[in-house]
N, CA, C and O of each residue as an XYZ file, in Angstrom:
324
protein
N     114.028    117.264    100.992
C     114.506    117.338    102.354
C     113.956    118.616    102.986
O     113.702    119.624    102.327
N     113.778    118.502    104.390
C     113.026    119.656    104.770
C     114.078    119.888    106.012
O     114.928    119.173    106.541
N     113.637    121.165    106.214
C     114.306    121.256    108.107
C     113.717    120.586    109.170
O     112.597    120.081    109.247
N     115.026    120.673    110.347
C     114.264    119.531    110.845
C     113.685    120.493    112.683
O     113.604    120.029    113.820
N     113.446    121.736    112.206
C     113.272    122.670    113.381
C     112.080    122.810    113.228
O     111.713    123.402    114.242
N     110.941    122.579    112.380
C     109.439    122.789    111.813
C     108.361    121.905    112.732
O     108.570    120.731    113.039
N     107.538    122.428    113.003
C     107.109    121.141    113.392
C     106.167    119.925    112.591
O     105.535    120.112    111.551
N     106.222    119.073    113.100
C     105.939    118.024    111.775
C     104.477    117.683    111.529
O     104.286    116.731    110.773
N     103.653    118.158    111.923
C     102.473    118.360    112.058
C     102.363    119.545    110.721
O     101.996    118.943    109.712
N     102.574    120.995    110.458
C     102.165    121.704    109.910
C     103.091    121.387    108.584
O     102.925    121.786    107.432
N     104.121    120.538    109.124
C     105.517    120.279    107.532
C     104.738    119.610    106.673
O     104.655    119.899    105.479
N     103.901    118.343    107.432
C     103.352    117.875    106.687
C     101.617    118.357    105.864
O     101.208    118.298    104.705
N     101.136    118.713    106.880
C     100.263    119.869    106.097
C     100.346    120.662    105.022
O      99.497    120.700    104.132
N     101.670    121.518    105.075
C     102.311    121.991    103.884
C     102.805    121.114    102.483
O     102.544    121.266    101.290
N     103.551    120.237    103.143
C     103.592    119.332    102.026
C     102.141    119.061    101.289
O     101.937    119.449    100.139
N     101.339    118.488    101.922
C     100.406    117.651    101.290
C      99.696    118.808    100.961
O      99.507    118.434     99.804
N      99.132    119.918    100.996
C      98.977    121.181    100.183
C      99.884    121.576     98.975
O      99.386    122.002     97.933
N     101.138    121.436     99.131
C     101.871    121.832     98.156
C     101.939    120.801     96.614
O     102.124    121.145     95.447
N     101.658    119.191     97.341
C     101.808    118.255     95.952
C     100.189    118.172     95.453
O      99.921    117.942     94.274
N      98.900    118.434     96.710
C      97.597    118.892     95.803
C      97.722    120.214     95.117
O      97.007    120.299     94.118
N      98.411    121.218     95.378
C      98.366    122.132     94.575
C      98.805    121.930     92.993
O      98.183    122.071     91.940
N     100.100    121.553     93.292
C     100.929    121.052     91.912
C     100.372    119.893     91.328
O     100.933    119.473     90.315
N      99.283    119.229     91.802
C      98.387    118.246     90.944
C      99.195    116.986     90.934
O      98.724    116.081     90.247
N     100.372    116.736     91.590
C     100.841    115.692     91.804
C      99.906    113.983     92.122
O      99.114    113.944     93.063
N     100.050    113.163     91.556
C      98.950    112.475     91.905
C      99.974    111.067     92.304
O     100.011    110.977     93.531
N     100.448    110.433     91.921
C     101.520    109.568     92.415
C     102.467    109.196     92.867
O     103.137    108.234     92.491
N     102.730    110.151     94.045
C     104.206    110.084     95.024
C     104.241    109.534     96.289
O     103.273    109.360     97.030
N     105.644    109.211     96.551
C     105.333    108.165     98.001
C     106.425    109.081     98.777
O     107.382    109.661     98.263
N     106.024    109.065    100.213
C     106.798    109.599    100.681
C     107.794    108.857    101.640
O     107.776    107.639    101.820
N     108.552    109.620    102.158
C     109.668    108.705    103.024
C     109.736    109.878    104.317
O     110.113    111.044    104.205
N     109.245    109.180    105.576
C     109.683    110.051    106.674
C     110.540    109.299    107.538
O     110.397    108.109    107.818
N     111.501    110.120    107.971
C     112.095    109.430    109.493
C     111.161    109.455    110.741
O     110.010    109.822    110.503
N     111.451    109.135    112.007
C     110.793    108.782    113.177
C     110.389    109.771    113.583
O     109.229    109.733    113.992
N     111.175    111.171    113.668
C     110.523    112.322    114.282
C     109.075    113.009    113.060
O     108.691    114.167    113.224
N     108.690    112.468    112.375
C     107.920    112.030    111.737
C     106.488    111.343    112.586
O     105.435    111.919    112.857
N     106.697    110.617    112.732
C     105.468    109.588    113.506
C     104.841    110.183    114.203
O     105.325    110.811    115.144
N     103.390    110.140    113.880
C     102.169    110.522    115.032
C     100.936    109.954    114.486
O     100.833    109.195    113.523
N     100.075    110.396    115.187
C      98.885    109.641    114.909
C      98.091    110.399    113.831
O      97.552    109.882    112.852
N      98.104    112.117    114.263
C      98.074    113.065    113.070
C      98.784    113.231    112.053
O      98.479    114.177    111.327
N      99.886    112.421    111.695
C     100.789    112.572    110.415
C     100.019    111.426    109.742
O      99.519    111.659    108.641
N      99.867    110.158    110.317
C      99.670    109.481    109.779
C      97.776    109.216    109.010
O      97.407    108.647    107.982
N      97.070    109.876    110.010
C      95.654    110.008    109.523
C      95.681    111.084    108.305
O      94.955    110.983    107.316
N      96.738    112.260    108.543
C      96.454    112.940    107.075
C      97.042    112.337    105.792
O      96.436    112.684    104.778
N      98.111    111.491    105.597
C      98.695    110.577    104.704
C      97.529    110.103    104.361
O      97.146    110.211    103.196
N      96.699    109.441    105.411
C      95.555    108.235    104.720
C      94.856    109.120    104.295
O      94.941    109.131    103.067
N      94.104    109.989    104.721
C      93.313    110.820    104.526
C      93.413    111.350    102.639
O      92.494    111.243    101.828
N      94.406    111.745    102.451
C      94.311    111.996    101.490
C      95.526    111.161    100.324
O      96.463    111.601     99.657
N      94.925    109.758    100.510
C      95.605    108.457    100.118
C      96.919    108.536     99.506
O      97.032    108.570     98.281
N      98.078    108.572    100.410
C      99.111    108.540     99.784
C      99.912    107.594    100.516
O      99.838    107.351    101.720
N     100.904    106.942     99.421
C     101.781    105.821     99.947
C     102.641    106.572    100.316
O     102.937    107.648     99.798
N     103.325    105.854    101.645
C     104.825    106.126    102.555
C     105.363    105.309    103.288
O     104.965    104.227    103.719
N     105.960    105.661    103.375
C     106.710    104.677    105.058
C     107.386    105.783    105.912
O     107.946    106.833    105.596
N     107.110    105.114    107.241
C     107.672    106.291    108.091
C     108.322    105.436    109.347
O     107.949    104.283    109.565
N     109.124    105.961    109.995
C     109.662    104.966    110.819
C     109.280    105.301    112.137
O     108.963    106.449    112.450
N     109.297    104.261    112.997
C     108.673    104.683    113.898
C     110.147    103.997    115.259
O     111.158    103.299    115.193
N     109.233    104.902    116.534
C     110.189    104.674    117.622
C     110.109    103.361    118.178
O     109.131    102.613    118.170
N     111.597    103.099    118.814
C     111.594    101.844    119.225
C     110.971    101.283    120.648
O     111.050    100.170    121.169
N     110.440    102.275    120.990
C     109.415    102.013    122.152
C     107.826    102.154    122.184
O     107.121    102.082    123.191
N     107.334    102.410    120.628
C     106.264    101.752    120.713
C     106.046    100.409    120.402
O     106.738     99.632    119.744
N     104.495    100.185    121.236
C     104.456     98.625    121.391
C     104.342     98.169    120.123
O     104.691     97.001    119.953
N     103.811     98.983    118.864
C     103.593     97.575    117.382
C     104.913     96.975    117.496
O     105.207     95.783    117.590
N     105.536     97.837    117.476
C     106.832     97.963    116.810
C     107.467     96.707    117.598
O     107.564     95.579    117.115
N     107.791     97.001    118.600
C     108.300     95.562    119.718
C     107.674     94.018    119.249
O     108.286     92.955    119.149
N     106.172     94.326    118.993
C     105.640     93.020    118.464
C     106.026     92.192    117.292
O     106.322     91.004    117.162
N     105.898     93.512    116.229
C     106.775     92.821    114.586
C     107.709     92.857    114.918
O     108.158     91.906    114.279
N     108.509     93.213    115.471
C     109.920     92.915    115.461
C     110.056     91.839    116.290
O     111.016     91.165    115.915
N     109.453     91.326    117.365
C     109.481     90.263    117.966
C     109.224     88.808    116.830
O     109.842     87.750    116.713
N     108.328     89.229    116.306
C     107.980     88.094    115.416
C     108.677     87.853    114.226
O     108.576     86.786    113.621
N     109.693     89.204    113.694
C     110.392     88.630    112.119
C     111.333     88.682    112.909
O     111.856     89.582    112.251
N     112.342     88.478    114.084
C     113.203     88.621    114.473
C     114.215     87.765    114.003
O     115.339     88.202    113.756
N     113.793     86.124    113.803
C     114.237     85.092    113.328
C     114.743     84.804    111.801
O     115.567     84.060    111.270
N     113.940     85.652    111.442
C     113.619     85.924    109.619
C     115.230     87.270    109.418
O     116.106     87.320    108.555
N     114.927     88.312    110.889
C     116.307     89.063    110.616
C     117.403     88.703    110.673
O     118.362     89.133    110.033
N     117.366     87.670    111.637
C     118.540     87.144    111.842
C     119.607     86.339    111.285
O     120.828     86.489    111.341
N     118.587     85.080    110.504
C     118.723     83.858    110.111
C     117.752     84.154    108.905
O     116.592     83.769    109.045
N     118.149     84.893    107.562
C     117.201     85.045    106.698
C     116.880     83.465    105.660
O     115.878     83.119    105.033
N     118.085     82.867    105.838
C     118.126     81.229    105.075
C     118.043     80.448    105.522
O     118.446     79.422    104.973
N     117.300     80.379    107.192
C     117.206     79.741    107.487
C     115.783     79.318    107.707
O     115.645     78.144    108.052
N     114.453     80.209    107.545
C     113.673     80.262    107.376
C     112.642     81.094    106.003
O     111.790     81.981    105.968
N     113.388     80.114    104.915
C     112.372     80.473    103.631
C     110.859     80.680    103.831
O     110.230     79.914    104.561
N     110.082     82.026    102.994
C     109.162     81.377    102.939
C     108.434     81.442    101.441
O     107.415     80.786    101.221
């Protein structure tokens, strides 16, 4: 857990310095929404690591998948697949 007064740009910089330092090679991370950017997410890829991060409810992906499993959230037995 980190603070949440940092900004998330250099938190994550630090992080991902701190688990190449320690030679960490297989960790996934978990961010919340204040999390999300386009620079958080190119350095994750960048230096290939699995995560999930959540993102705000007013960007457009987000409106789209959720438009489309909406049915699947709702009604999970009602559409097996």
């Amino acid at each position: 857990m980190l603070p949440g007064n940092i900004s998330d740009v250099s938190t994550i910089q630090k992080l991902l310095f701190d688990v190449d330092y320690l030679n960490i090679k297989d960790i996934s991370f978990i961010f919340d929404r204040g999390y999300y950017s386009a620079d958080n997410i190119y350095l994750l890829y960048k230096y290939n690591h699995k995560f999930i991060i959540s993102v705000r409810r007013n960007i457009s992906i987000y409106k789209k998948i959720y438009l489309e499993a909406k049915n699947d959230l709702v009604n999970p037995d009602l559409n097996p697949r």
